[in-house]
N, C-alpha and C positions, 0 to 999 in steps of 0.2 A: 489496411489499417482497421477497416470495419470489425472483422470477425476476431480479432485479438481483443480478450476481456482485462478491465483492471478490479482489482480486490483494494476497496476500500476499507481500511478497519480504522473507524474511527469513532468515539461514547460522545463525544458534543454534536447533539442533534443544530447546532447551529453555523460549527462549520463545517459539518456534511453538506447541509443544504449549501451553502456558501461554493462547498469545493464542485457541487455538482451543478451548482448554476454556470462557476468559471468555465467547468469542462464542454456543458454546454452551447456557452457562449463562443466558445473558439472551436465548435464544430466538430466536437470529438464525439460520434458516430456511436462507440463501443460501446459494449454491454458494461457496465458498472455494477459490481456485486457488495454492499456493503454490509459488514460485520461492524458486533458494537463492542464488543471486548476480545481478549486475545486467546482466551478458551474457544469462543467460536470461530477464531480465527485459524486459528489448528482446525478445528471440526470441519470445519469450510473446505482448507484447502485439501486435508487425509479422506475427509467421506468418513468421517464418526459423528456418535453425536446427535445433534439433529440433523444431520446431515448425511446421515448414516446410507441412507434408500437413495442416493444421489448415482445415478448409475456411471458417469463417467468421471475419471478425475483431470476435467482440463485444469491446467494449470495460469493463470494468468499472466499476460504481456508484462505486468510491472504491479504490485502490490503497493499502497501510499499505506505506511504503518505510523501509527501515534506512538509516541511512548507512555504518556499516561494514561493506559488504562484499565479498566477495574479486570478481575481476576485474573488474568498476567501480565506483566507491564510487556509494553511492546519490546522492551530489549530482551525480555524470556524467550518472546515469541520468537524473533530473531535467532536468538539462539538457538531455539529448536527447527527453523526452517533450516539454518546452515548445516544443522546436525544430521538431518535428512538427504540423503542419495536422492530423492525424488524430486526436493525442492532447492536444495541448495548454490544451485544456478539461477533461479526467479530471481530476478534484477527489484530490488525493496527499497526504496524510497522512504529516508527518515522524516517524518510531515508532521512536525510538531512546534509550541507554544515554547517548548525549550530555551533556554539560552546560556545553559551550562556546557562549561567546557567539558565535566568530566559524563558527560551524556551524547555529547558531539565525539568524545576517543573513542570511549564503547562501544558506540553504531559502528566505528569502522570497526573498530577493532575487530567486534564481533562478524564482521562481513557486509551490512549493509555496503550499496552502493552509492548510497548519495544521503546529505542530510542537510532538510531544508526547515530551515524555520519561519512557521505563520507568521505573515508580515501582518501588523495589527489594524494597518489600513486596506478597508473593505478593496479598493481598487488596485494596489499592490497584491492583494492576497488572490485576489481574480488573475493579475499577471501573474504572477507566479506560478496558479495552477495551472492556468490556460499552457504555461510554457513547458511544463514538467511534463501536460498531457504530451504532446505534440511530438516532443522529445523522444519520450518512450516507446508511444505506437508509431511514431512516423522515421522518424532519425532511427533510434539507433537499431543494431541487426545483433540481435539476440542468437545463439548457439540455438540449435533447435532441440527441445525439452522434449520430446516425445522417444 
């Protein structure tokens, strides 16, 4: 579980810290790489970018993507990860403030794997993530991406 990384992309510097204390707290080990909008969210995962001089392309155990954020909404992003041969198997967790149905069709529709929405209470929102982590790097058994 240790060496399997997760890509956070999320623009609220307050449930970053928030998702990073849960993961913390329920003892999830992994490397945590967070992005703040969904241009670097591509750039992150392709190696463009600023990201460009990144010499290897691991790819991440499970991606936690927002929908709302600034220069492409996370269902772009989505869209372009399922569009990729590369990535289009990273298991993507919808991890958002949402509570529209027609933003809950989308993420499947589009391919997301799961779609959760921020619970508003600080200690649900700890369970939640602490449980998503756990889930991804521990439970479930990914197709091997390499």
């Amino acid at each position: 579980m240790k060496n399997k990384a997760i890509l956070l992309v999320e623009d609220d510097l307050q449930d970053e810290m928030l998702i990073l204390r849960a993961l913390n707290r329920a003892n999830v080990a992994n490397r945590i790489n967070v992005v703040r909008d969904g241009q670097q969210a591509l750039d992150f995962l392709f190696g463009e970018g600023e990201f460009a001089d990144k010499s290897d392309l691991e790819l991440p155990a499970v991606i936690l993507l927002d929908i709302g954020l600034p220069r492409l909404s996370g269902l772009e992003v989505l869209e372009r990860l399922r569009a990729d041969q590369r990535t289009r198997l990273v298991p993507i967790v919808i991890l958002t403030s949402s509570d529209e149905e027609r933003d809950r069709f989308r993420s499947y529709q589009t391919g997301a794997n799961s779609f959760v929405r921020k619970p508003l209470d600080f200690s649900e929102f700890a369970e939640t993530v602490a449980r998503l982590g756990v889930y991804w790097l521990a439970t479930n058994e990914p197709p091997d991406l390499r």
